[in-house]
N, C-alpha and C positions, 0 to 999 in steps of 0.2 A: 462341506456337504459331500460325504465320500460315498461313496457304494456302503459302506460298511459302518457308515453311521445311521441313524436314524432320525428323522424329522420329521414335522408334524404335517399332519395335511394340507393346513393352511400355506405354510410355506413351501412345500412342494408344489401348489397350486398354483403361487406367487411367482415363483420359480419358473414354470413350464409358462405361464404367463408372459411372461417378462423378455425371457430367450421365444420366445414364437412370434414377438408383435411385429415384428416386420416385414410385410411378405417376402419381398426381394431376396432378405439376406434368409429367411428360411428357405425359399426357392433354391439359393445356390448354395447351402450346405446341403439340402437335402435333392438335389440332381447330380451331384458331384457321380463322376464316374464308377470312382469305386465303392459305394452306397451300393452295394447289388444284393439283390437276394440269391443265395450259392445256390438254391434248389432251380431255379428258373432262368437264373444270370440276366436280371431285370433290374434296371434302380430301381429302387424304392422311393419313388414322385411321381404321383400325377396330377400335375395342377390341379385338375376339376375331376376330382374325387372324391368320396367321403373316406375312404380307408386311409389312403395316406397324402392328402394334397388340401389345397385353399378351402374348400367347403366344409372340410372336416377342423381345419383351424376357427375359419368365421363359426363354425356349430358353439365353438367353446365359446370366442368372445361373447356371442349372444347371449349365452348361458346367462356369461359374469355378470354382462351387463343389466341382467332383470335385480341384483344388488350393490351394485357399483357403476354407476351412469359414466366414469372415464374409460370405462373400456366402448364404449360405443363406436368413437373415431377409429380404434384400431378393428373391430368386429367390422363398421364401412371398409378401411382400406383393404383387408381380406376377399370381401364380397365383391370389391373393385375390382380387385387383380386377379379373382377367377374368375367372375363375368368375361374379362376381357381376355383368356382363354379359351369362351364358349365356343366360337368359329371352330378350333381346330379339335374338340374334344368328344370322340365318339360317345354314342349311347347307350350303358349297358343296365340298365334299370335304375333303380336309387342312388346304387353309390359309383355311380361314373356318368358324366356328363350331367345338360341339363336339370337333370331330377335332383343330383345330388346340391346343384346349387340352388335351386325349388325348398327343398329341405334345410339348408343353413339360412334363406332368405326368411322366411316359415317364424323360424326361433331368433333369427335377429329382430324383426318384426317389433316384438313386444306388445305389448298394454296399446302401445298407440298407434299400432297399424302400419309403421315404417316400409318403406320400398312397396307400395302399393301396386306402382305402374310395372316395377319389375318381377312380381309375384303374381300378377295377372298375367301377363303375357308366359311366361315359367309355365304355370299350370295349363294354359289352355295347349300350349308346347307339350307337354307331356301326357295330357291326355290326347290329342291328336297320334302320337306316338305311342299310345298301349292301346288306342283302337287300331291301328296298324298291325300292331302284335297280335293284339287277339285274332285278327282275321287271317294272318297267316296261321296261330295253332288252330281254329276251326278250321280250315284246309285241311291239315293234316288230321284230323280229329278221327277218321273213319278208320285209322291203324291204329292200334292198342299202341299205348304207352307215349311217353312224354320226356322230356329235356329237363333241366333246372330251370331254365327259362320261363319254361309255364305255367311255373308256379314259385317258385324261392323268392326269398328276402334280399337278399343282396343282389341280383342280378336278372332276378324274374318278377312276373307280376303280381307275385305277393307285396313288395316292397312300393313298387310306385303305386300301387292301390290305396295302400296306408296313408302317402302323402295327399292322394286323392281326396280319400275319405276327410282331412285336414281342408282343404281346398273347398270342397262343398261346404263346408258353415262357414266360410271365409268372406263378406260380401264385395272385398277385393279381389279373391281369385274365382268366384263360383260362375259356372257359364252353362248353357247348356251343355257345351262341350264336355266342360267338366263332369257334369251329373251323367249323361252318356257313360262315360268312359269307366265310371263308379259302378255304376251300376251294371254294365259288361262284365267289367273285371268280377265283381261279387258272382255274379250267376258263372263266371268260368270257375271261379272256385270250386266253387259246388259242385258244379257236372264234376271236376277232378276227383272228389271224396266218391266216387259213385264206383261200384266194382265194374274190372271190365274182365273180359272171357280171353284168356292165351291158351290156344292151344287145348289142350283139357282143363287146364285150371283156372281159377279165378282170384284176381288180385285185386288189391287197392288202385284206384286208377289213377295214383303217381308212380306207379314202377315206371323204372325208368330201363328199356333195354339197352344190352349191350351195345347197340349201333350210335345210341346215343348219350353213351356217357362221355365227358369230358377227356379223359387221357388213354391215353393205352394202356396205362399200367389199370386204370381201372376196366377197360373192358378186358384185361387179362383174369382180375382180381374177381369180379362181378360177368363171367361169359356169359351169364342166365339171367343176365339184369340184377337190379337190386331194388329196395326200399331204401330212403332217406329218411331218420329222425332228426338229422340238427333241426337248429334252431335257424342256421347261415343258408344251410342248400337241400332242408327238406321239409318234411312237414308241418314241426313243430311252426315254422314260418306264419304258413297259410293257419293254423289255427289261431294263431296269436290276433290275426287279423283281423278274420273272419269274430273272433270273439269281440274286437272292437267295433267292429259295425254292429254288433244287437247295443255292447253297450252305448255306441252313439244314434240308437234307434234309424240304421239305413241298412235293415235286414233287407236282402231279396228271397224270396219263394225258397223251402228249403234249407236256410242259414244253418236254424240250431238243428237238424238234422245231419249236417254237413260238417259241424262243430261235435257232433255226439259221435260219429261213424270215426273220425279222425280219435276223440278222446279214448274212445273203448278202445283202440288199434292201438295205441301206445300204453294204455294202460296192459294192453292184452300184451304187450311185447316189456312189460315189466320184468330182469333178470336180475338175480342174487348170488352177490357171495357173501364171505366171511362175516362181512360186516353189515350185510341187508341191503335192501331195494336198489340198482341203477338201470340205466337204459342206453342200448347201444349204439355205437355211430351208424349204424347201416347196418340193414338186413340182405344177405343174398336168397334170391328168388327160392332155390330148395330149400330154404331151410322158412319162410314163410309157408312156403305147402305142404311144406312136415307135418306130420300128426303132431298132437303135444306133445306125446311120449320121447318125440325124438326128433325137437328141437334143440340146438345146443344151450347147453348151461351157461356159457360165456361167450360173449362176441366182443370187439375192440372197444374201447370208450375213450373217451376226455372229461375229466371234471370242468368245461368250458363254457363258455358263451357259443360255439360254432356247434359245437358237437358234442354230445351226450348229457349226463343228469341235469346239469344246473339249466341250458336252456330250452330242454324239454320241460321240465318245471315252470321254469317261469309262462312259456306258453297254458302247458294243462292248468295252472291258478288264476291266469285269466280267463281262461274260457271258463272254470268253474265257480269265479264270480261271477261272470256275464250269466250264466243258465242256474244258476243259483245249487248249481250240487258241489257241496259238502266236501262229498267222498273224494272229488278231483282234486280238492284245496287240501285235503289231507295228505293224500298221497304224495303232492307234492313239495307240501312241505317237509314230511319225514326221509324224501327221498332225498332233500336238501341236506337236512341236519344227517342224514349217515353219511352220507359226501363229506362232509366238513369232521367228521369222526373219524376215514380215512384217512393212512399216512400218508402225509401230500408227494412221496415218492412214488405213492401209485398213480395222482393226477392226471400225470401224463399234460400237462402245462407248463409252458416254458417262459420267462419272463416278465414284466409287471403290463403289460399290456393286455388291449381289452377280449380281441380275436380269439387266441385261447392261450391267454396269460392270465392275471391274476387279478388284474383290473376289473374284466370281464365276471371271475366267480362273482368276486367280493358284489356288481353293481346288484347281479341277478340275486344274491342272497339279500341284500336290504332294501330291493325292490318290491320281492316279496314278503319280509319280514315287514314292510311296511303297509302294504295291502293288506295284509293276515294281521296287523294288529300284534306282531308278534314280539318282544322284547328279549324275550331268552334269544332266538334264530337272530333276531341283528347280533348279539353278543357275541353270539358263533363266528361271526365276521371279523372280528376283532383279527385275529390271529393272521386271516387274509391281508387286510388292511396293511398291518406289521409288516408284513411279508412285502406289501407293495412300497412301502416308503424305506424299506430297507435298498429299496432298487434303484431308488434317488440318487444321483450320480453328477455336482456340481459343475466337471469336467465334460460331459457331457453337453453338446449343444443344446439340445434343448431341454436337459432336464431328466432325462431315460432315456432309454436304448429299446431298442426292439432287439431281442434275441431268435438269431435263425437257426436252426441243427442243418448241420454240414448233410449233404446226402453222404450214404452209409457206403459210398466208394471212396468218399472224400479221406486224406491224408492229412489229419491234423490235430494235432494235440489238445485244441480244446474242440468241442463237439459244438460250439455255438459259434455262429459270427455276429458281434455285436454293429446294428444297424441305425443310423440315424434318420428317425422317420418323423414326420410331423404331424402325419393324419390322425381319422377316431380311430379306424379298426385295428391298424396296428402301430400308429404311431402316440406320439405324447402325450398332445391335445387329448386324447381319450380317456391316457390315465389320468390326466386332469380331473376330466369330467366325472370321471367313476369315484374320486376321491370328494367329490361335492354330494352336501346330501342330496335324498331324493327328492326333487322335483317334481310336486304334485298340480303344478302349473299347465294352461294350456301349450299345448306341442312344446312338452319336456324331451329333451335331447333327447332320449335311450325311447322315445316312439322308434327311431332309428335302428333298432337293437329289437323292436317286436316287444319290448317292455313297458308299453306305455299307449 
């Protein structure tokens, strides 16, 4: 099972199965020293993670075990030995600390309600924790603009709302706490969709200024602020959400107003080339307050799950199921299939993983082919799929690699460093999971992903 053969899904699943079931020995292939990610000089482990540590492993076992009842003991010994991480593992929304083992407890759970006592306590923990959050961004609320934090999927409170929203129909985890902290988060949403006034202009009220973006390089990139479309650290996020609370009937005051403001903004920011419709990573400030005539034609993309067409789509088809328009589920679907028409040199995707590898297109394409009823659009996946089992690597610990790009000072003959990573977002377990059908079951792993 080389890099350069090809195998079926099952056996690739079997595979990443198989090399993951241990925590321990995943733990110490995947902390080894020189496991680092070159951009950041980070290993690539953190126990109590969903990207690349225990709760993104336990997410798969749970998965397996809603069709195979032997993976349950190994799905337990995962949720063990990240539990037993929790003390030392900070808080960073869903997929770090806490929440993220909330979320793998969630899907190991099952039919029969499993870890009850640890999924109660989990939840009332983490809404106690985004009512804290929220009242620190209401603090800041009376200056224009916002963080990732106060709103994104992976690390803000778009993400542990979604676990929340799971939590309230749960009658093991539901509290008042719980309903609190749902229903906070939902109306923070909202007020975010609401335009706010900088200066002479008026923005979306997730611009994020430059004081508060994340690195230097992007407050160099973005000195006038920016707009977020991912799916990872912007808007699409919060729609994807927000779209699941009408459809789980826990709208607050405002929802599909909040969901429409956001839909038209992304559709309004729909850009073309050669081959028709995508949508780009980020928008900078001037160029949202451009006239139409002299907006740019082209900004940066990923065909990804974090950033650009596929998981913008998959958000705009949910909320255009949830609010019943059409025209949203259209757009999105054909902005998929010309993605997939593209030569995947343009992608801008690196690897079989979920984050923005190959894993990721493929989940978002038969996530929505599968909601849209759509036969031709899963077909279109095919070629992904291919793509991702050609990536299956025997020699590999667990089954795949994560591929890193060297930064562009870097001196080195090949342009990737191949990484041993075990989590969802950019480890194994993920492409696991992207490689099993879709899961139209309660709390289906890619809820995780703003897919479900």
């Amino acid at each position: 099972m080389k890099r350069t053969c090809t195998v079926s899904a099952a056996e690739a699943v079997s595979l990443v199965a198989e090399r993951l079931a241990d925590p321990a020995h995943t733990a110490a292939v995947a902390s080894r020293d020189d496991n680092r990610d070159p951009v950041y000089d980070a290993v690539m482990w953190g126990p109590m993670t969903l990207a690349n540590g225990l709760p993104g492993t336990a997410l798969l076992y749970g998965e397996l075990t809603r069709t195979d009842e032997r993976w349950r003991t190994v799905a337990h010994r995962h949720l063990q030995a990240a539990a037993g991480a929790m003390a030392t593992s900070p808080s960073h929304g869903l997929f770090s600390g806490p929440a993220s083992l909330l979320a793998a407890a969630q899907t190991c759970a099952g039919l029969d309600g499993h870890y009850a006592t640890l999924r109660s306590r989990l939840a009332r923990w983490v809404a106690d924790d985004q009512a804290t959050r929220l009242r620190a961004f209401d603090a800041r609320a009376r200056t224009p603009g916002v963080g990732w934090g106060a709103y994104d999927l992976v690390n803000g409170i778009s993400g542990t709302a979604r676990l929340l929203l799971d939590s309230a129909t749960d009658p093991a985890e539901v509290s008042p706490e719980v309903e609190s902290a749902l229903d906070a988060s939902l109306r923070h949403l909202v007020r975010l969709t609401e335009p706010v006034h900088v200066d002479s202009d008026v923005l979306p009220g997730w611009w994020v200024p430059a004081e508060l973006q994340v690195s230097d390089r992007d407050r160099r990139t973005y000195p006038r602020g920016d707009l977020n479309l991912g799916m990872a650290h912007g808007i699409a996020g919060p729609l994807s959400v927000l779209a699941a609370s009408c459809t789980a009937g826990r709208e607050v005051p405002g929802t599909r107003d909040a969901v429409r403001r956001i839909a038209e903004w992304l559709l309004g920011w729909t850009l073309h080339d050669d081959a028709g419709p995508y949508w780009p990573a980020r928008v900078p400030r001037e160029d949202e307050t451009a006239s139409r005539s002299k907006r740019p034609s082209a900004l940066f993309t990923r065909t990804a799950w974090c950033y650009g067409t596929p998981g913008v789509a998959a958000a705009l088809h949910r909320a255009g199921c949830a609010l019943g328009e059409r025209p949203w589920c259209r757009a999105a679907v054909t902005a998929l299939e010309t993605a997939l028409r593209r030569d995947p040199s343009r992608w801008a995707i690196e690897g079989p993983t979920l984050c923005h590898g190959f894993a990721g297109l493929l989940r978002i394409v038969l996530r929505v082919a599968d909601e849209a009823g759509n036969a031709e659009l899963a077909a279109r996946a095919e070629p992904v799929r291919r793509r991702v089992l050609e990536l299956a690597d025997e020699s590999a610990p667990f089954g795949f690699r994560h591929l890193m790009r060297h930064p562009a000072a870097a001196r080195s003959p090949d342009p990737h460093r191949a990484l041993n990573v075990a989590g969802l977002l950019e480890g194994a377990a993920g492409v696991a999971l992207a490689l099993l059908p879709p899961n139209t079951s309660p709390l289906a792993w890619d809820r995780c992903l703003g897919l479900a």
